[in-house]
SEFIDO-95087 format. One record per residue (C-alpha): residue number from 1; x, y, z. Coordinates in pm, whole numbers, plus 32768, in hexadecimal, padded with zeros to 4 digits. Example, Ala and Ser with C-alpha at 12.3 -4.5 7.8 and 13.67 -1.06 7.14 Angstrom:
2
+-----+------+------+------+
:  nr :   px :   py :   pz :
+-----+------+------+------+
:   1 : 84CE : 7E3E : 830C :
:   2 : 8557 : 7F96 : 82CA :
+-----+------+------+------+
END
This chain:
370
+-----+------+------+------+
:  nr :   px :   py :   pz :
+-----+------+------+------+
:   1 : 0FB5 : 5826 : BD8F :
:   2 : 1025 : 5868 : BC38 :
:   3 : 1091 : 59A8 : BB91 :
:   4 : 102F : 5A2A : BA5D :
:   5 : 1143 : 5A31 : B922 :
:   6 : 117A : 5BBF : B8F1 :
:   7 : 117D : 5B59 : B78D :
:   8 : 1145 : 5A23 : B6A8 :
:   9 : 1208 : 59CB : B561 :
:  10 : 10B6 : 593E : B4EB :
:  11 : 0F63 : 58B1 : B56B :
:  12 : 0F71 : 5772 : B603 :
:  13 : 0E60 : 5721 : B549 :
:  14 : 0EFC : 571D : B40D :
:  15 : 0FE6 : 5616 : B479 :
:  16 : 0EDE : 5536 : B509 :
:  17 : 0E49 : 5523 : B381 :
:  18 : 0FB4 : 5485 : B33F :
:  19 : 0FEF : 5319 : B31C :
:  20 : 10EB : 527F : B440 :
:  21 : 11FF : 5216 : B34E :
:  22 : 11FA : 539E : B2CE :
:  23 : 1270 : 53CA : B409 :
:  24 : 13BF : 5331 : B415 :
:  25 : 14AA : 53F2 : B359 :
:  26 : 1436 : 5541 : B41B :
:  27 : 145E : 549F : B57E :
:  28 : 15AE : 541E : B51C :
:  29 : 161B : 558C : B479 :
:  30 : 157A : 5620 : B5D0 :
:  31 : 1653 : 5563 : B6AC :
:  32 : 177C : 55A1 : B60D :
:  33 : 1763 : 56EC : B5F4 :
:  34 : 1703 : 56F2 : B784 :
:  35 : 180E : 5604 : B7A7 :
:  36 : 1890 : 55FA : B92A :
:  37 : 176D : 56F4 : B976 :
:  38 : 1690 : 5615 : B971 :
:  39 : 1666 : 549E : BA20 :
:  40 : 1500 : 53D8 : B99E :
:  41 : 146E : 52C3 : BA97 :
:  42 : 1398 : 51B6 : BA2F :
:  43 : 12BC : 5104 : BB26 :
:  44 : 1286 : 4FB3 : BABB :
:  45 : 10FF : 4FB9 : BA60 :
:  46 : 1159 : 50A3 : B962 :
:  47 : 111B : 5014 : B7F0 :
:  48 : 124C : 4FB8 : B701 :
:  49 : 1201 : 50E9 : B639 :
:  50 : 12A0 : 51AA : B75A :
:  51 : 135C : 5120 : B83A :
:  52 : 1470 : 50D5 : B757 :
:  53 : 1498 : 5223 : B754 :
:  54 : 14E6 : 5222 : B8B7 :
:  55 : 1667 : 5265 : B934 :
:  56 : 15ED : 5198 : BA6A :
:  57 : 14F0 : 5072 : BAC4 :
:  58 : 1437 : 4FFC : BBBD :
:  59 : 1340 : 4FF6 : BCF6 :
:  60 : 12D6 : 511C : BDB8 :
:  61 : 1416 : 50CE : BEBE :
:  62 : 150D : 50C0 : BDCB :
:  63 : 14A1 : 51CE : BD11 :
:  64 : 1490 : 52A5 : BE86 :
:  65 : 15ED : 5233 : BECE :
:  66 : 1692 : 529E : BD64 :
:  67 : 15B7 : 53DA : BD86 :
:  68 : 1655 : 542A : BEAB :
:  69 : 17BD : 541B : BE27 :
:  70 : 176D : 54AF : BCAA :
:  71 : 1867 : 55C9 : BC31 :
:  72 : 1776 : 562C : BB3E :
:  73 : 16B8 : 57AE : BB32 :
:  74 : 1576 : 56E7 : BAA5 :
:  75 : 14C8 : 558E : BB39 :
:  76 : 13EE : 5547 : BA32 :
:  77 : 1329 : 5423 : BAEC :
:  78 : 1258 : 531A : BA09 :
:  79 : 1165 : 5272 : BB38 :
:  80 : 104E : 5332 : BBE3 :
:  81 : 1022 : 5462 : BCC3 :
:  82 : 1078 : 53FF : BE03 :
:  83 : 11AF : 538C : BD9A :
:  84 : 122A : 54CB : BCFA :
:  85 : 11C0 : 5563 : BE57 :
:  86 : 129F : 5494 : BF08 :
:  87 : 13F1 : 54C4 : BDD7 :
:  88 : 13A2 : 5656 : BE34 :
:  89 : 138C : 5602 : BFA9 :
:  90 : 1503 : 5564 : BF7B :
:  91 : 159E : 5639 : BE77 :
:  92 : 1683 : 5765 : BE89 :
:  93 : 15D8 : 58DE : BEAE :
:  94 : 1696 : 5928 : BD3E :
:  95 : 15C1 : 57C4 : BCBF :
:  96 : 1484 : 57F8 : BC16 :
:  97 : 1380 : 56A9 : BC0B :
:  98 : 12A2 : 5674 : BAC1 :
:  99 : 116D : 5568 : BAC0 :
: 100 : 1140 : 5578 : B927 :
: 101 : 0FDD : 555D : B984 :
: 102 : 0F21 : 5605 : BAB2 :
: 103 : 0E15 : 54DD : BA8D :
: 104 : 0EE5 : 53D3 : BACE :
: 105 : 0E78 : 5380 : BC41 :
: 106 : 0E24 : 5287 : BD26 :
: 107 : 0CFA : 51E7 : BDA6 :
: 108 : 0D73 : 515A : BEDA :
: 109 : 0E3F : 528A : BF57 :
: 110 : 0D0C : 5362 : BF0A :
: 111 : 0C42 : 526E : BFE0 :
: 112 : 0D14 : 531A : C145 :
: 113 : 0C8E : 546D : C119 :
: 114 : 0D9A : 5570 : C208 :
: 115 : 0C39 : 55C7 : C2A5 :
: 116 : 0B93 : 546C : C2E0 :
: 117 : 0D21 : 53D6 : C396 :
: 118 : 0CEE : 5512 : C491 :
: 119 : 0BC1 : 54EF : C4E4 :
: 120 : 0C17 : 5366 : C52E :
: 121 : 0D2E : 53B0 : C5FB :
: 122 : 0C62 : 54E9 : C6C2 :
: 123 : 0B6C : 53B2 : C6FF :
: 124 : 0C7F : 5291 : C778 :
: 125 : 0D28 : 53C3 : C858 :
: 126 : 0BDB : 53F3 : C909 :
: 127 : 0BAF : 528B : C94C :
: 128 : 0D28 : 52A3 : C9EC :
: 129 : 0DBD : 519B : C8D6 :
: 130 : 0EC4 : 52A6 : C89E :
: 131 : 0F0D : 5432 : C8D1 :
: 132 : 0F4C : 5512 : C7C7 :
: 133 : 10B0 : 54C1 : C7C6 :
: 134 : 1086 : 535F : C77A :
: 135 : 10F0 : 52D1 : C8D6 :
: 136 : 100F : 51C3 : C8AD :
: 137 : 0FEE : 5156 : C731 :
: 138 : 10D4 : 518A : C60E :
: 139 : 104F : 51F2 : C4D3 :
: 140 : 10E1 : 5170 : C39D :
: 141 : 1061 : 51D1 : C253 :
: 142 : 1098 : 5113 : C108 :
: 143 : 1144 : 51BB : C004 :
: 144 : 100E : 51C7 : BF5B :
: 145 : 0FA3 : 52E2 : BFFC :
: 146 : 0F9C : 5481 : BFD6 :
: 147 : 10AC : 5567 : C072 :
: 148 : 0FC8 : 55F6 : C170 :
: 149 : 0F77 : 5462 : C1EC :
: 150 : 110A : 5426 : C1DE :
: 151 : 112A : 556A : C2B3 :
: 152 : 0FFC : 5508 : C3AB :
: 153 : 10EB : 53E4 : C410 :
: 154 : 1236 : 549C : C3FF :
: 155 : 1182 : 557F : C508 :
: 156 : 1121 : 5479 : C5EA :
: 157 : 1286 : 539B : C60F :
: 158 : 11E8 : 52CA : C4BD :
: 159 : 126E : 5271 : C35F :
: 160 : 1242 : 5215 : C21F :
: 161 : 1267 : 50B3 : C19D :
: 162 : 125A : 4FEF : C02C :
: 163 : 11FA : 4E7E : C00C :
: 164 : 1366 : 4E34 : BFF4 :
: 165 : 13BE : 4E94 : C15E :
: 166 : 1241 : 4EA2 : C21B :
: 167 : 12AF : 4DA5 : C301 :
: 168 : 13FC : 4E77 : C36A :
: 169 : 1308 : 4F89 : C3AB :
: 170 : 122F : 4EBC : C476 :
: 171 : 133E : 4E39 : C55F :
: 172 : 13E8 : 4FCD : C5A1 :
: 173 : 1283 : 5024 : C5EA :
: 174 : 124C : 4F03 : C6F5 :
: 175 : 13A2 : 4F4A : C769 :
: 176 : 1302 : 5084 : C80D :
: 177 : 1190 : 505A : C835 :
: 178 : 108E : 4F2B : C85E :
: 179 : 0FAD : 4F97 : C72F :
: 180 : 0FE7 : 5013 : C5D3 :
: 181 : 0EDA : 50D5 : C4DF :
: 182 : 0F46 : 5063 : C384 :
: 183 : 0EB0 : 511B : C269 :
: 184 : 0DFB : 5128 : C15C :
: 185 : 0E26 : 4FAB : C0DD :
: 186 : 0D7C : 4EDB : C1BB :
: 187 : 0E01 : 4D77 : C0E1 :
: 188 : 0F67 : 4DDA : C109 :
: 189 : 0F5A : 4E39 : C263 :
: 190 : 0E88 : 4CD8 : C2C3 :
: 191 : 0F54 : 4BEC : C1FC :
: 192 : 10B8 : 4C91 : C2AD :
: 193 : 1028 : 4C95 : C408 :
: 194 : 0FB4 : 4B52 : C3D2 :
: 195 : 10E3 : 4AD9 : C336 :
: 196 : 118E : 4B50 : C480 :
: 197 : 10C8 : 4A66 : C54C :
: 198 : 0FA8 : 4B7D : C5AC :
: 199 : 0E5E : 4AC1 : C58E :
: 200 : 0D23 : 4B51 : C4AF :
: 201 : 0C83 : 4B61 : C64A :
: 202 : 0D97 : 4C61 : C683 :
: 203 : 0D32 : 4D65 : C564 :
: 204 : 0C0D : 4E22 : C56F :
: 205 : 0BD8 : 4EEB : C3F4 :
: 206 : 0B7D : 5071 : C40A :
: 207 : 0A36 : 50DC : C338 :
: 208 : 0A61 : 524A : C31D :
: 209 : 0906 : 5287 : C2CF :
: 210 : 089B : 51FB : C416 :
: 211 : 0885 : 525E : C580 :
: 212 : 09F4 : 51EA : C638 :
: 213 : 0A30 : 5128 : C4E2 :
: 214 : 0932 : 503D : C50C :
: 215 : 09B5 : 4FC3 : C624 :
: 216 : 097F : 4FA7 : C7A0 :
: 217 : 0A6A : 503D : C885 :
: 218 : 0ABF : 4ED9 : C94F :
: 219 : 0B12 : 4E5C : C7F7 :
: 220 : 0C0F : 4F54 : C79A :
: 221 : 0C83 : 4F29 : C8C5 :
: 222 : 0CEB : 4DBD : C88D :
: 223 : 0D76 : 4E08 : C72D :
: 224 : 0EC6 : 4DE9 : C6EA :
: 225 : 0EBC : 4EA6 : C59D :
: 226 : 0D9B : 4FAA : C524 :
: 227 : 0D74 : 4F74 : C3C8 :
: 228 : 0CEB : 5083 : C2B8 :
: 229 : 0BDA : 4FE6 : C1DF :
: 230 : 0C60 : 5057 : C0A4 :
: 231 : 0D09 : 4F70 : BFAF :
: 232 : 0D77 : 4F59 : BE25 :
: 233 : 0C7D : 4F4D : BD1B :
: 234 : 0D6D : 4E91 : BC5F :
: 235 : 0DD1 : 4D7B : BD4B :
: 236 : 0C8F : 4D64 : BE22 :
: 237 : 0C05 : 4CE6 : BCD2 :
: 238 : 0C9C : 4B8F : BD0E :
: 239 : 0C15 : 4AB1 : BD94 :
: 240 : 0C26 : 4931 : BE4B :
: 241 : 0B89 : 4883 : BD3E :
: 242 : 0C75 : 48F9 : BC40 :
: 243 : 0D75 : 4848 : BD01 :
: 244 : 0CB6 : 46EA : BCDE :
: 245 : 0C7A : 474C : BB7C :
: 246 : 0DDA : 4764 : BB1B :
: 247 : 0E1E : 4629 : BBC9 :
: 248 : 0D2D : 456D : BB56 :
: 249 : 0DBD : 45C3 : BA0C :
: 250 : 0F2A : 45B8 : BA41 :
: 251 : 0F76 : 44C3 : BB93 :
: 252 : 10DD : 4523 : BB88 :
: 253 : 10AF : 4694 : BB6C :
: 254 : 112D : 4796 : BC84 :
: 255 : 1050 : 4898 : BCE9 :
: 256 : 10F3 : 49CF : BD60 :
: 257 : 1022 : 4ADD : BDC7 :
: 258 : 106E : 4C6B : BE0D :
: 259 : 100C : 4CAD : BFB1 :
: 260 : 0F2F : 4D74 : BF7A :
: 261 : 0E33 : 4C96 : BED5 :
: 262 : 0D2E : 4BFB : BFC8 :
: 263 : 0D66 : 4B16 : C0EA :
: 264 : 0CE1 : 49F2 : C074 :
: 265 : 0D99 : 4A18 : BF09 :
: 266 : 0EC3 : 4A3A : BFE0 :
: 267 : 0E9B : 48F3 : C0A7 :
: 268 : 0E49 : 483D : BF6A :
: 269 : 0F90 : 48B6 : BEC0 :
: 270 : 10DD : 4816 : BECA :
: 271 : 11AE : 4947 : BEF5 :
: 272 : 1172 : 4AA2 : BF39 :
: 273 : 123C : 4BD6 : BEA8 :
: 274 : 1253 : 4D62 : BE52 :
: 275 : 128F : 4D90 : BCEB :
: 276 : 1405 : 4D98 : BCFF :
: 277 : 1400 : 4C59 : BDBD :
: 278 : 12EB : 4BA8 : BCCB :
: 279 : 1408 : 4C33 : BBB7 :
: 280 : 1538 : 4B80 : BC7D :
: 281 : 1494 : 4A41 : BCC3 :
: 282 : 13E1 : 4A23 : BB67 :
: 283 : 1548 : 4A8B : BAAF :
: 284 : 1611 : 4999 : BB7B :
: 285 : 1536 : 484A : BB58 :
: 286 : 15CE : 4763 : BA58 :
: 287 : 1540 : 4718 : B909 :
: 288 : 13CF : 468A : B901 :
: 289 : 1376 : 472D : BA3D :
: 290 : 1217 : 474E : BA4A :
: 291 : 116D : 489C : BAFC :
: 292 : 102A : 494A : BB36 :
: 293 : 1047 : 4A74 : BBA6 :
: 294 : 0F64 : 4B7A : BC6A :
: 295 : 0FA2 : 4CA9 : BC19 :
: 296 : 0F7F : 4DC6 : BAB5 :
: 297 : 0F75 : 4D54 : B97E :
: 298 : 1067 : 4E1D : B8EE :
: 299 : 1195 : 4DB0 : B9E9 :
: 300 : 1106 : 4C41 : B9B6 :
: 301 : 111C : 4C33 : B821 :
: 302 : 1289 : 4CDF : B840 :
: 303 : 12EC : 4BBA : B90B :
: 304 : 1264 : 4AC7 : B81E :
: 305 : 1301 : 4BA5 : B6FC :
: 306 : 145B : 4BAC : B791 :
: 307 : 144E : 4A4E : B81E :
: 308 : 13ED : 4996 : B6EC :
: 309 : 144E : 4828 : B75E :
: 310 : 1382 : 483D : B87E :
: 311 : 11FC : 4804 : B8B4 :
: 312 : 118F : 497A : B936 :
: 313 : 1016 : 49BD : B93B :
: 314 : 0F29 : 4A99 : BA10 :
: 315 : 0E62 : 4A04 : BB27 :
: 316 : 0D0F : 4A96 : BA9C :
: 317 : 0CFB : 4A8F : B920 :
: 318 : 0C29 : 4BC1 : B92C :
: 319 : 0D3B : 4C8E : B919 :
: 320 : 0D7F : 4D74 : BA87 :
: 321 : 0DE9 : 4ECB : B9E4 :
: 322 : 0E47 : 4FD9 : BAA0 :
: 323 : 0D7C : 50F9 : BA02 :
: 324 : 0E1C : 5206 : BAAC :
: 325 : 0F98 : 51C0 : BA55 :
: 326 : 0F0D : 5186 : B8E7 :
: 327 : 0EAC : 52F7 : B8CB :
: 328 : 1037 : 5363 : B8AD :
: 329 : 1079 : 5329 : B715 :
: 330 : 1191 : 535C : B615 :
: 331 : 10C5 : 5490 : B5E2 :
: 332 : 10C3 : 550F : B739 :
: 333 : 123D : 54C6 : B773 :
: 334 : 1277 : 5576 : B62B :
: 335 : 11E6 : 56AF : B688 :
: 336 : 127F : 56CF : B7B7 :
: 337 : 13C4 : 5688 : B72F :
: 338 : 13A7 : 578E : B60C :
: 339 : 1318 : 587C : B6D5 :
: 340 : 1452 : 5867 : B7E6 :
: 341 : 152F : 58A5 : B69A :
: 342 : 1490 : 5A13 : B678 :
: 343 : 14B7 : 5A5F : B7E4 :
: 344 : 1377 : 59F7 : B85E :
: 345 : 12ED : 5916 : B997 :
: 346 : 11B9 : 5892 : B939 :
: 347 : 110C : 57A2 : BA3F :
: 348 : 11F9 : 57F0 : BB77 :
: 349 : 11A1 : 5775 : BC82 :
: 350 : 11DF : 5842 : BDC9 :
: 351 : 11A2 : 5794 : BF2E :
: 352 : 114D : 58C1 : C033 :
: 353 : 1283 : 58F6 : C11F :
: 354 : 11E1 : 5884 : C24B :
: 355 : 1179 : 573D : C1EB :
: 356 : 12B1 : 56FF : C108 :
: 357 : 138D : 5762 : C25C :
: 358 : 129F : 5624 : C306 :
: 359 : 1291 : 5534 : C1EE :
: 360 : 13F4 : 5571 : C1D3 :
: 361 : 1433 : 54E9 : C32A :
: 362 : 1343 : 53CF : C2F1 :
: 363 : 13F6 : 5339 : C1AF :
: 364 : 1527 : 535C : C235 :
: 365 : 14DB : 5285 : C34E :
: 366 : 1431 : 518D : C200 :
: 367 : 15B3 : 51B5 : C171 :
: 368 : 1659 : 514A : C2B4 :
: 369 : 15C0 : 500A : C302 :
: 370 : 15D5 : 4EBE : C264 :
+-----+------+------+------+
END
């Protein structure tokens, strides 16, 4: 939840009528008058406009991990709501969280409603898959997903993974039980499973709008992993024959695709990464590399920008834009800047205790593993 600024130096609405490059000058006077007070973080969907203004870059696990050590009173966090849940679930009691914009969410982690993963688990406990401990299956939520869904699995022995280190979280889970219920991205969890050697025969996918999921009891039963059916709106827009488009048009071309875009756009691909990896392997390829990449626009046209003597194009010419990161603007990072220069918290937000103790205990079993 978010609290309400006491007071406001202005309407936000009068900055929103502002051009972006109006912005600049105020953001930069901001910070330094916050100066060590304040730490910004940039996830990398975010457009140019303002994630340069960002004292830190990158994916939703990096950002967790520098979260967790900032010195800073303010976490001003440039991605989407879930993840400034999880920066207050790590910070300090004295730190205070700020999403410039309270509309800046997710579709896929509102896709595992708190309500909906119960009422699953009440349903796989009463066909003796598990108890309410989590004897019998390990829930592991993505990153993507809301404080009270990290906490569900912090309860229950679970944690939290990011595409960067799904398979790590895959192999502590089987470590202890036979089955894990991965959640809400169904792509990411079937392409690491699968990746691990688990056949498709050995997942059975979880319709929460259906009796049991969908599913019969005998085949959960044989399922290695449970899968959520939730996925991206960005990535599931990919698809196979974008693959055999771009080759057709560019034989020499490697296709690198983010996990969590479909199966078969994963099979088809060369090379499979989280954004941070995609960044590494794209940065590091010698000149006249050619790539097409699966994954936001905006992260795919800084590549190309920042890479110049390298062939960097999306894998679907549509453009995939993540309309929820967009929302955060110059103008929204402005506003909460200025306003935290008179004293106020505008757009905190505040994870319950309960479920920040349990989410707590789930991402730092995310931070421990590899």
């Amino acid at each position: 939840m978010a609290t309400a600024a006491t007071a406001t130096i202005c309407s936000l609405d009068n900055y929103l009528v502002q051009p972006d490059h109006s912005m600049d000058d105020r953001i930069a006077s901001a910070r330094a008058e916050l100066g060590h007070r304040l730490t910004i973080l940039g996830h990398h969907y975010q457009r140019d406009e303002v994630i340069r203004h960002a004292d830190f870059r990158g994916d939703s696990y990096r950002l967790s991990k520098i979260a967790s050590q900032a010195e800073s009173s303010y976490i001003v966090f440039c991605g989407v709501h879930f993840m400034a849940e999880s920066a207050d679930v790590l910070s300090r009691p004295a730190q205070q969280v700020i999403l410039p914009d309270l509309s800046a969410g997710c579709s896929m982690a509102d896709m595992a409603e708190i309500g909906q993963v119960e009422d699953c688990w009440e349903q796989l406990v009463r066909a003796g898959l598990t108890n309410d401990q989590g004897d019998g299956i390990t829930p592991i939520t993505y990153m993507n997903s809301t404080a009270a869904i990290k906490a569900f699995c912090g309860r229950r022995d679970g944690l939290v993974c990011t595409s960067s280190n799904a398979a790590g979280a895959f192999n502590w889970a089987y470590a202890k039980t036979p089955k894990a219920l991965f959640l809400p991205d169904q792509h990411l969890g079937r392409n690491t499973a699968y990746a691990m050697g688990i056949p498709l025969s050995e997942m059975a996918v979880w319709d929460p709008y259906q009796i049991m999921g969908g599913q019969t009891p005998e085949r959960l039963r044989r399922a290695r992993v449970i899968l959520w059916k939730g996925h991206c709106s960005v990535h599931q827009r990919f698809l196979p024959e974008h693959v055999d488009r771009i080759r057709q048009q560019h034989p020499d071309i490697h296709v690198i695709a983010h996990p969590e875009c479909r199966w078969e756009v994963c099979q088809k691909a060369d090379s499979l990464g989280s954004t941070d990896q995609i960044i590494k392997t794209v940065s590091k390829a010698p000149a006249g590399a050619k790539f097409a990449v699966g994954t936001e626009i905006h992260l795919i046209n800084r590549l190309a920008k920042e890479n110049p003597d390298k062939m960097i194009v999306t894998l679907d010419n549509s453009g995939c834009l993540c309309t929820t990161m967009f929302r955060i603007s110059p103008q929204h990072l402005c506003w909460a800047l200025e306003n935290l220069v008179e004293g106020n918290v505008v757009n905190r937000i505040s994870v319950k205790q309960e479920d920040k103790h349990w989410a707590r205990v789930a991402l730092d079993r995310m931070l421990e593993i590899q």
